[in-house]
DRENTOR-39118 format. One record per residue (C-alpha): residue number from 1; x, y, z. Coordinates in steps of 0.05 Angstrom, whole numbers, plus 5000, padded with zeros to 4 digits. Example, Ala and Ser with C-alpha at 12.3 -4.5 7.8 and 13.67 -1.06 7.14 Angstrom:
// DRENTOR-39118
<num 1	c1 5246	c2 4910	c3 5156>
<num 2	c1 5273	c2 4979	c3 5143>
This chain:
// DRENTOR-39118
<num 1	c1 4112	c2 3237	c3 8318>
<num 2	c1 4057	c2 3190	c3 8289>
<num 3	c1 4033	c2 3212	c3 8216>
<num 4	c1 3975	c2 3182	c3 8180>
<num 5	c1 3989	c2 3192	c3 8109>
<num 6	c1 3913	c2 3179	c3 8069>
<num 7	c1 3912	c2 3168	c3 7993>
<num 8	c1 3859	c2 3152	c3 7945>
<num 9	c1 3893	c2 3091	c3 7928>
<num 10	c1 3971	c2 3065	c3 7928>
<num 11	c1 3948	c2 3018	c3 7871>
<num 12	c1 3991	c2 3023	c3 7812>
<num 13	c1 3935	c2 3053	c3 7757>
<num 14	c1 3926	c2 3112	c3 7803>
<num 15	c1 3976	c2 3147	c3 7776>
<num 16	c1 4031	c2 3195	c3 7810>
<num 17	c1 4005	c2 3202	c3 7881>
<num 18	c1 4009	c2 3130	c3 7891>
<num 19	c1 4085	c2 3136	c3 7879>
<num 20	c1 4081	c2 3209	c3 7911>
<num 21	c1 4048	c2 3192	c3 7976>
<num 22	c1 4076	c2 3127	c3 7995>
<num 23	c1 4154	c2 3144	c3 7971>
<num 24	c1 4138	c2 3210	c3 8023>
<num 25	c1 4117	c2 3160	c3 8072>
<num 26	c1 4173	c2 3118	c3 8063>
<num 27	c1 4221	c2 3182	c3 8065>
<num 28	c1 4193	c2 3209	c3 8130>
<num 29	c1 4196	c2 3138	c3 8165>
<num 30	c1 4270	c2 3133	c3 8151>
<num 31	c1 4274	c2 3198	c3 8191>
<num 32	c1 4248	c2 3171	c3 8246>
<num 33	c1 4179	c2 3188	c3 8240>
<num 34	c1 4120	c2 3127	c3 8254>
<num 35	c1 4082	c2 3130	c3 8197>
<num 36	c1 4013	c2 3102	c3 8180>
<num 37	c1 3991	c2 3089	c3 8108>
<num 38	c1 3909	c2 3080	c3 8092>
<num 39	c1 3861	c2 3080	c3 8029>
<num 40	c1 3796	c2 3065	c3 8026>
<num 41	c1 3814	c2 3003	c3 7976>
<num 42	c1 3856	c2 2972	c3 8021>
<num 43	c1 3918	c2 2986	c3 7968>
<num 44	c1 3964	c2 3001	c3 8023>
<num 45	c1 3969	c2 2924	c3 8049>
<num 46	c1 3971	c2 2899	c3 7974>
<num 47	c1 3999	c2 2943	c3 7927>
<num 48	c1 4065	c2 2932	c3 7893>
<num 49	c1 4080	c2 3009	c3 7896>
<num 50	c1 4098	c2 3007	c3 7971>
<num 51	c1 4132	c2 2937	c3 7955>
<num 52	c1 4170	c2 2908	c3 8021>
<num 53	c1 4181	c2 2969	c3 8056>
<num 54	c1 4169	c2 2947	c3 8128>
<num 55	c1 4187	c2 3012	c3 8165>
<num 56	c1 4107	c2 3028	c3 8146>
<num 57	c1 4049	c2 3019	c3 8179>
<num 58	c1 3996	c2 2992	c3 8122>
<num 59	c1 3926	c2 3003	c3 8157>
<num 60	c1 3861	c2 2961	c3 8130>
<num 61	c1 3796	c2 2962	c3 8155>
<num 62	c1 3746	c2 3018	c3 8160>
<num 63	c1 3776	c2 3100	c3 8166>
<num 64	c1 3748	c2 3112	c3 8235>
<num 65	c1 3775	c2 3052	c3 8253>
<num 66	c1 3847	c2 3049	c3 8227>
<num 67	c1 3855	c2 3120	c3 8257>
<num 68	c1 3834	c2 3092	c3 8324>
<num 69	c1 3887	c2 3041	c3 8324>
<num 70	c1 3936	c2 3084	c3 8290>
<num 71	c1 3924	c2 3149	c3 8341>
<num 72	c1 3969	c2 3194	c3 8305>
<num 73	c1 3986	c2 3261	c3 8322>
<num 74	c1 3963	c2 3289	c3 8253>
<num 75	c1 3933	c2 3260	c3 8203>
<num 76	c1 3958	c2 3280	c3 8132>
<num 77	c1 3897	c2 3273	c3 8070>
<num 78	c1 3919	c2 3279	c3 7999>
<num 79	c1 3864	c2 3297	c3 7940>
<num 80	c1 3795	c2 3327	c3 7956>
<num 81	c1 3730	c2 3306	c3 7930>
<num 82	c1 3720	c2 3235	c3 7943>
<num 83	c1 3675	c2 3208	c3 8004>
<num 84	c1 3728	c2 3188	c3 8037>
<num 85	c1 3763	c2 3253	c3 8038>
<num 86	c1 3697	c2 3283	c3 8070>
<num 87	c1 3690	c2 3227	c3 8115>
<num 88	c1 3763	c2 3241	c3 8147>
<num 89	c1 3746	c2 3315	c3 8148>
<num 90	c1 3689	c2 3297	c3 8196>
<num 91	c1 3734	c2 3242	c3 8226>
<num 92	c1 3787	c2 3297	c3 8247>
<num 93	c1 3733	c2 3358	c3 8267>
<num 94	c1 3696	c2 3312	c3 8308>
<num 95	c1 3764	c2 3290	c3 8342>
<num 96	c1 3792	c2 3348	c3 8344>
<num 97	c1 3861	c2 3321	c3 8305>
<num 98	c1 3905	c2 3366	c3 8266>
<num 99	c1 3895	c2 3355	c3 8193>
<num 100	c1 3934	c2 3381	c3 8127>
<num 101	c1 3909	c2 3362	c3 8063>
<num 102	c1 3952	c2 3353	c3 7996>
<num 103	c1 3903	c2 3382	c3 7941>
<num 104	c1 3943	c2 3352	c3 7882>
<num 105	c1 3920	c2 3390	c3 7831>
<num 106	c1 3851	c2 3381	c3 7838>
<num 107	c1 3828	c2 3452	c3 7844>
<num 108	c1 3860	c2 3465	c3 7778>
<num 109	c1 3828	c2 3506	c3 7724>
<num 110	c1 3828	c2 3439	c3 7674>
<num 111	c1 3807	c2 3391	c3 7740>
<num 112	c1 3753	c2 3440	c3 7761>
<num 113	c1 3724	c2 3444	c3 7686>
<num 114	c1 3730	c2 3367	c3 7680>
<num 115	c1 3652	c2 3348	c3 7698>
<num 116	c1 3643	c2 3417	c3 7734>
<num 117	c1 3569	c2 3412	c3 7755>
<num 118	c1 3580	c2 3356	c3 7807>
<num 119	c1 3644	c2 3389	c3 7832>
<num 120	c1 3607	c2 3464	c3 7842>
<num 121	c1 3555	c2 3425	c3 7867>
<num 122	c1 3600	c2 3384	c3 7926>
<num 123	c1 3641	c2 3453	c3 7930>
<num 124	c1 3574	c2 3486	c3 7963>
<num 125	c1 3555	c2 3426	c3 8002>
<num 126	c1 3616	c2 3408	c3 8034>
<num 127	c1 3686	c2 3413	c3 8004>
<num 128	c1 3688	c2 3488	c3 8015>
<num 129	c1 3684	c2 3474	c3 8089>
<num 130	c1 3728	c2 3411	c3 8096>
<num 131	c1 3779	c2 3456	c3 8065>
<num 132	c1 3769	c2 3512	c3 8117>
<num 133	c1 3780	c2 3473	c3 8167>
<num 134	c1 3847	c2 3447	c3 8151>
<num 135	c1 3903	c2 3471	c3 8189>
<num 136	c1 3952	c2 3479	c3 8127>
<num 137	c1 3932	c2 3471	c3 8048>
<num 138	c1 4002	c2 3434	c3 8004>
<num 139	c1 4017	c2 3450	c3 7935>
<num 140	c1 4071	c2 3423	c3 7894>
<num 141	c1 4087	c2 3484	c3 7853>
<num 142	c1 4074	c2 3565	c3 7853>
<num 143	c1 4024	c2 3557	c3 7799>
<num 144	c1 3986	c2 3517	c3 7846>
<num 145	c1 3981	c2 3567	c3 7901>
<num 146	c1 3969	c2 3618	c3 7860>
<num 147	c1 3905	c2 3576	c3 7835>
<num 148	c1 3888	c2 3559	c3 7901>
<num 149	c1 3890	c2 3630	c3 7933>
<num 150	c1 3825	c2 3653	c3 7891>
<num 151	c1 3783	c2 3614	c3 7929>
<num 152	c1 3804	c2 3648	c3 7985>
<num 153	c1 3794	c2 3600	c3 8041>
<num 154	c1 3832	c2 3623	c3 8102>
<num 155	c1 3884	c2 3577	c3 8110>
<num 156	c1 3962	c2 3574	c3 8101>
<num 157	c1 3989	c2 3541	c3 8034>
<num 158	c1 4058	c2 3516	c3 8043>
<num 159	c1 4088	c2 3503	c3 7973>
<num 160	c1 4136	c2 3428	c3 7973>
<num 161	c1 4147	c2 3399	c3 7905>
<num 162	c1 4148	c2 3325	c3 7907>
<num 163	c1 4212	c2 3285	c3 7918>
<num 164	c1 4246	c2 3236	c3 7864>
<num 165	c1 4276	c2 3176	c3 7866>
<num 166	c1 4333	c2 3185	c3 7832>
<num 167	c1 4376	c2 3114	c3 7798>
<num 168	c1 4451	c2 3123	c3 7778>
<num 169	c1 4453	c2 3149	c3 7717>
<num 170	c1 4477	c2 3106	c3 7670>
<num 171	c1 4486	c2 3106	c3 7587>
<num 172	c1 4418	c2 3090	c3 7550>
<num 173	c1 4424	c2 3008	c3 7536>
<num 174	c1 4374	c2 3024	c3 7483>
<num 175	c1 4330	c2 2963	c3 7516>
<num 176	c1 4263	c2 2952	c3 7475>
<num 177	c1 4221	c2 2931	c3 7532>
<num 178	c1 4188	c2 2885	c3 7479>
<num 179	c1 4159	c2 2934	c3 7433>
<num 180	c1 4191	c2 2892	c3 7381>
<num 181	c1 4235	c2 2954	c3 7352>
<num 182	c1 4304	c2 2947	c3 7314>
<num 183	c1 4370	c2 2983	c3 7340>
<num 184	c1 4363	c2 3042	c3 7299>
<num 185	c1 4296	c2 3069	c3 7320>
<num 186	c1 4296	c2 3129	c3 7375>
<num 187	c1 4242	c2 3123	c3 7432>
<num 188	c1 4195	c2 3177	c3 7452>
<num 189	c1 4165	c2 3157	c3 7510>
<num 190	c1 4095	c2 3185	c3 7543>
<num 191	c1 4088	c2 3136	c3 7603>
<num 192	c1 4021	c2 3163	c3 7641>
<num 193	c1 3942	c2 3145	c3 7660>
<num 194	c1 3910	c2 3152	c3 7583>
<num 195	c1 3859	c2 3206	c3 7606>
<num 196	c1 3838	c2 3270	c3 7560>
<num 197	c1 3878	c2 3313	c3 7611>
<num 198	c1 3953	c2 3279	c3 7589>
<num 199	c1 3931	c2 3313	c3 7513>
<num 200	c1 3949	c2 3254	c3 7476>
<num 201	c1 3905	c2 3274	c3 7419>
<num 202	c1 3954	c2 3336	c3 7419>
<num 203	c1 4019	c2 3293	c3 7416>
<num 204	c1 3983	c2 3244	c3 7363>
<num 205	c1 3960	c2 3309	c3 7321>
<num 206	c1 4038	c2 3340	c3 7328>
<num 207	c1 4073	c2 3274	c3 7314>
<num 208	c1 4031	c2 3262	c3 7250>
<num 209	c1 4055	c2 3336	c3 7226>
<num 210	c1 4128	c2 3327	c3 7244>
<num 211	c1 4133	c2 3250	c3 7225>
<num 212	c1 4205	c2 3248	c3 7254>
<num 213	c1 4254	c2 3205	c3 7206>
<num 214	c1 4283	c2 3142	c3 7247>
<num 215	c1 4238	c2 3152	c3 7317>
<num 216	c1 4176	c2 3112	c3 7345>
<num 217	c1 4129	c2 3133	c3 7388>
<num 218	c1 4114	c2 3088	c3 7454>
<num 219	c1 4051	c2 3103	c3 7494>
<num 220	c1 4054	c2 3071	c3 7563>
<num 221	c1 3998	c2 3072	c3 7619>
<num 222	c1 3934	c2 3051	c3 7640>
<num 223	c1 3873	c2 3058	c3 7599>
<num 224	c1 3817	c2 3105	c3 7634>
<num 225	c1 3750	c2 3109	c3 7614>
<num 226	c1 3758	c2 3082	c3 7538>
<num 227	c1 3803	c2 3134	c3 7525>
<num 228	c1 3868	c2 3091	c3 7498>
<num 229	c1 3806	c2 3063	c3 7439>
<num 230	c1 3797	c2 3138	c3 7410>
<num 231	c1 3871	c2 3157	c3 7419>
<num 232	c1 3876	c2 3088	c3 7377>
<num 233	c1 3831	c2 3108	c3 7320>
<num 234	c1 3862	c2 3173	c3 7317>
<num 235	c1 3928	c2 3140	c3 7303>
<num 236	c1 3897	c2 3090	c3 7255>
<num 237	c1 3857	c2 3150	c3 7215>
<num 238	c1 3934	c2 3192	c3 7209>
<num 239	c1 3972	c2 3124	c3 7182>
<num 240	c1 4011	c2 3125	c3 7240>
<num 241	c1 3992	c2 3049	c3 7259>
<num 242	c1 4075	c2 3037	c3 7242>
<num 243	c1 4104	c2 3091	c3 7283>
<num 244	c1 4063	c2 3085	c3 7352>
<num 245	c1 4059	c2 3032	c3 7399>
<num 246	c1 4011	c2 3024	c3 7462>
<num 247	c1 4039	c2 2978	c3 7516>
<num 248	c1 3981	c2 2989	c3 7570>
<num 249	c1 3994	c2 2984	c3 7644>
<num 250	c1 4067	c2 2988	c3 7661>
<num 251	c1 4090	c2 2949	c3 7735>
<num 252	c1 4137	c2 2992	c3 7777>
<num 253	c1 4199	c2 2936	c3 7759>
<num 254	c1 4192	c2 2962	c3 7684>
<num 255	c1 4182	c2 3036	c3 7693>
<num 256	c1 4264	c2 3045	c3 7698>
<num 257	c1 4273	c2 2994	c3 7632>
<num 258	c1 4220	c2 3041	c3 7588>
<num 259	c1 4257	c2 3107	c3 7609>
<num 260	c1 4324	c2 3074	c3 7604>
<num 261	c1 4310	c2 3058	c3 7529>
<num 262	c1 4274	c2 3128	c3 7513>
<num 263	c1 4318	c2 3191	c3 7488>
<num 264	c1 4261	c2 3233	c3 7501>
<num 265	c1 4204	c2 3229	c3 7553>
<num 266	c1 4139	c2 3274	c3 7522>
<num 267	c1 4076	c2 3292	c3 7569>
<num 268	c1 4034	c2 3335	c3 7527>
<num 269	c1 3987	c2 3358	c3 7587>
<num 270	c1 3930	c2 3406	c3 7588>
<num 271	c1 3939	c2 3407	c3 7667>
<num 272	c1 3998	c2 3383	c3 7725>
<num 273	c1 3996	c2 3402	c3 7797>
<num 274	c1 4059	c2 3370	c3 7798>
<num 275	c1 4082	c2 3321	c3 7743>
<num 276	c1 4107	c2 3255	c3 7778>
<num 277	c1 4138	c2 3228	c3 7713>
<num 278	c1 4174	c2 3286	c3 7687>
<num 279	c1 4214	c2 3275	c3 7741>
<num 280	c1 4233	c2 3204	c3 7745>
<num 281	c1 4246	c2 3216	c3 7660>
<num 282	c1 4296	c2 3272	c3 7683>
<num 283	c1 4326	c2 3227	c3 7737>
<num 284	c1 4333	c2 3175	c3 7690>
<num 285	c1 4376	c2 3223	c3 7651>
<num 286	c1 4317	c2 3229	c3 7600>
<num 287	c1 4299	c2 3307	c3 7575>
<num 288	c1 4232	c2 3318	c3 7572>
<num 289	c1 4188	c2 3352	c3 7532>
<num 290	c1 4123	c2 3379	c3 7566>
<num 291	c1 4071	c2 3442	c3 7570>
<num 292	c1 4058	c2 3501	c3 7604>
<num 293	c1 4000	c2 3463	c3 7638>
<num 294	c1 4054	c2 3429	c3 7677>
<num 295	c1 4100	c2 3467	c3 7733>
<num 296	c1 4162	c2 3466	c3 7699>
<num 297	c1 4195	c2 3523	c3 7675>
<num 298	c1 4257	c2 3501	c3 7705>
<num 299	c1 4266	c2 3455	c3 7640>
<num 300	c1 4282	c2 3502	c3 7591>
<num 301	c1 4330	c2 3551	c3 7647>
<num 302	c1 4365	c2 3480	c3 7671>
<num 303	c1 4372	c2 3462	c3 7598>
<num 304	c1 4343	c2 3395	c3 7600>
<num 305	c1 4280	c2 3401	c3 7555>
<num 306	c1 4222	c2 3441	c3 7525>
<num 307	c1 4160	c2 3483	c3 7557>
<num 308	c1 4111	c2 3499	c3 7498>
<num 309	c1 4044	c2 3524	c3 7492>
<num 310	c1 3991	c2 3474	c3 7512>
<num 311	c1 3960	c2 3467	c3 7439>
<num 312	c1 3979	c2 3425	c3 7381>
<num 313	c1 4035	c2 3480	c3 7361>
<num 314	c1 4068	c2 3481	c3 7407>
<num 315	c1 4067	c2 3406	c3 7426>
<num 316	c1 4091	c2 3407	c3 7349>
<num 317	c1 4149	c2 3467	c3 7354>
<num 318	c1 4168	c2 3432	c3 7407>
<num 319	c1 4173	c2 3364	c3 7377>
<num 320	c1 4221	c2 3387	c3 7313>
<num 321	c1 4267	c2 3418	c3 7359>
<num 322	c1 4280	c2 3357	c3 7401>
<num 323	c1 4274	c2 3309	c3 7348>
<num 324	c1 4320	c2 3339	c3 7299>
<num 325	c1 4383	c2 3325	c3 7358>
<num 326	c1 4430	c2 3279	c3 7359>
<num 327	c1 4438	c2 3223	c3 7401>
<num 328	c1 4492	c2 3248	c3 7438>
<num 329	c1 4457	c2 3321	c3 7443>
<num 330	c1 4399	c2 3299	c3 7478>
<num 331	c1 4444	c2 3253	c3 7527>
<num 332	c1 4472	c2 3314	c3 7546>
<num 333	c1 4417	c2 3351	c3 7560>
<num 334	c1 4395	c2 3288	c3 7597>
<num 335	c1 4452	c2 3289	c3 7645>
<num 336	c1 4433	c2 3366	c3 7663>
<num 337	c1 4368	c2 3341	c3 7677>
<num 338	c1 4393	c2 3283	c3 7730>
<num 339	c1 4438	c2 3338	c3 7769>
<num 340	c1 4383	c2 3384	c3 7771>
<num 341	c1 4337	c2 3328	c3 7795>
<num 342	c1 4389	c2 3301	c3 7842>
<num 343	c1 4407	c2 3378	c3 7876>
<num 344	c1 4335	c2 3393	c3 7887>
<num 345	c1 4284	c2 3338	c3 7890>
<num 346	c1 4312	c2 3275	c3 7926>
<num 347	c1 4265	c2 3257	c3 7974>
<num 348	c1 4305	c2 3270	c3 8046>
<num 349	c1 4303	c2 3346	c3 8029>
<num 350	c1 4238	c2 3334	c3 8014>
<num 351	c1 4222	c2 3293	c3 8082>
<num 352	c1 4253	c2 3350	c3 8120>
<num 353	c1 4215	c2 3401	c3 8095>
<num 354	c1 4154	c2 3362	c3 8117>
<num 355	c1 4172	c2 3347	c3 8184>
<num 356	c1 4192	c2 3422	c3 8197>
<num 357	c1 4118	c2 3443	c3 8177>
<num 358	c1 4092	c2 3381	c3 8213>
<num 359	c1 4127	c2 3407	c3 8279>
<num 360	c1 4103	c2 3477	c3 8266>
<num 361	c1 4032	c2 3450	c3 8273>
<num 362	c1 4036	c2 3412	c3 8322>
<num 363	c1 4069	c2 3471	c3 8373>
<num 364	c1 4012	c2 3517	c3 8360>
């Protein structure tokens, strides 16, 4: 079976699906499956993501013609809206050629508010349609489908959460990653794109309220849109200048180190189709504090973190509860988090899944 997995990017600074996409890739080659990795920046010969992983095909050039070298047997889009996500739609009607798209999160209520004239406007033009003429629609989580199903399109939705990869656990080494902290600080760690959707203003709000004795705040991502320069002031206007660090873009060789030396991982988010980084905290053996905007309920049932409101009280109820734990408390609840990862999102379940649908299409 020949797959050709298309991604707005694989480049670090995109965010989850660049991990999401080309770790799936990378999951369904070692099955077996010849698998053919494309974006229209050419991030799937250079980026750092994929790394040396030669059991992938990394296509360059042009989308009509990497397809016509790569001639796969279905050809697998994730995110909507961009050109290049209409241009494979027309691509794959004209040819004929099964196609699934990924929608990752991008028909959510917060995405679809988030500059909503140009996106009603491409709906009408052509999204609507590309979607229609899908042969399957993939969500991550329930919350997604059930999103998804009010527009009413037609078309199957198979719900697959994305995989994990999951390290050994291992005791916190209570590394500093160069923030320049002493031993007896605590880490909170938000490690994400700085965009108004992650609700930073939220977290910066709640954390000036609670003021947690002996903890630092570390902010980790890349910078979108000038956003990181007004979550800056807002820090600066709350005297919190001594508590909160920035470190900017993070390279996929540190991302272990920073979760390794946090005791808890915090992604106040207005909106998650998935949540890429709550679960790499959680198989770190981080627990994670996170909103209702995010799929995970399973947190606060598996006992390894919080689900609050998305608002600053409940970023804020949820932020005295975890802080005021002990070391050895939240470790715990960290382990619970890595078994739960480890039972249910390592990513050869989640390549098996895929393949089953992927044969289920094709012997129609």
């Amino acid at each position: 079976m020949r797959i050709f997995l298309a991604s707005g990017s694989y480049d670090v600074a995109y965010g989850g699906p660049a991990f999401s996409v080309s770790r799936l890739g990378l999951a369904l080659a070692k099955k077996g499956i010849e698998v053919f990795l494309w974006a229209p920046d050419e991030s799937a010969v250079s980026s750092r993501v994929i790394a040396d992983h030669r059991l992938l095909h990394r296509c360059r050039g042009p989308l009509r013609e990497a397809i016509r070298r790569a001639l796969p047997d279905l050809v697998h889009d994730n995110g909507i809206w961009m050109p290049h996500n209409h241009r494979l739609a027309k691509v794959c009607n004209n040819e004929k050629m099964p196609r699934v798209v990924s929608v990752r999160g991008m028909l959510e209520p917060w995405a679809i508010n988030h500059k909503r004239f140009r996106k009603v406007l491409a709906w009408w033009l052509y999204q609507r349609n590309d979607l229609r003429s899908v042969l399957m629609l993939h969500v991550t989580a329930p919350m997604e489908k059930k999103h998804l199903e009010k527009y009413r399109l037609g078309v199957s939705i198979e719900i697959i959460p994305n995989g994990i990869d999951i390290p050994a656990i291992k005791k916190h080494n209570q590394e500093r990653v160069g923030v320049g902290l002493g031993d007896n600080h605590r880490i909170a760690l938000f490690m994400s794109r700085l965009n108004p959707k992650k609700g930073l203003p939220m977290l910066i709000e709640a954390w000036g309220r609670v003021k947690p004795k002996g903890w630092r705040l570390i902010i980790a991502g890349p910078d979108e849109g000038g956003h990181q320069r007004e979550v800056e002031r807002m820090v600066r206007d709350k005297g919190l200048a001594q508590e909160v660090s920035f470190l900017g873009p993070v390279d996929p060789e540190s991302r272990s180190r920073l979760y390794w030396s946090a005791e808890l991982f915090i992604l106040p988010t207005h909106s998650e189709n998935f949540g890429m980084v709550i679960g790499e905290a959680l198989a770190h053996g981080v627990p994670v504090l996170t909103t209702k905007g995010a799929p995970w309920p399973l947190l606060e049932k598996e006992r390894c973190g919080w689900w609050v409101d998305p608002s600053v009280e409940g970023v804020e109820k949820g932020l005295r509860s975890a802080t005021s734990l002990s070391r050895r408390d939240l470790s715990d609840m960290g382990g619970l988090g890595h078994k739960f990862i480890r039972r249910d999102y390592s990513w050869e379940k989640i390549a098996d899944r895929f393949i089953k649908v992927y044969r289920e299409i094709l012997s129609t």
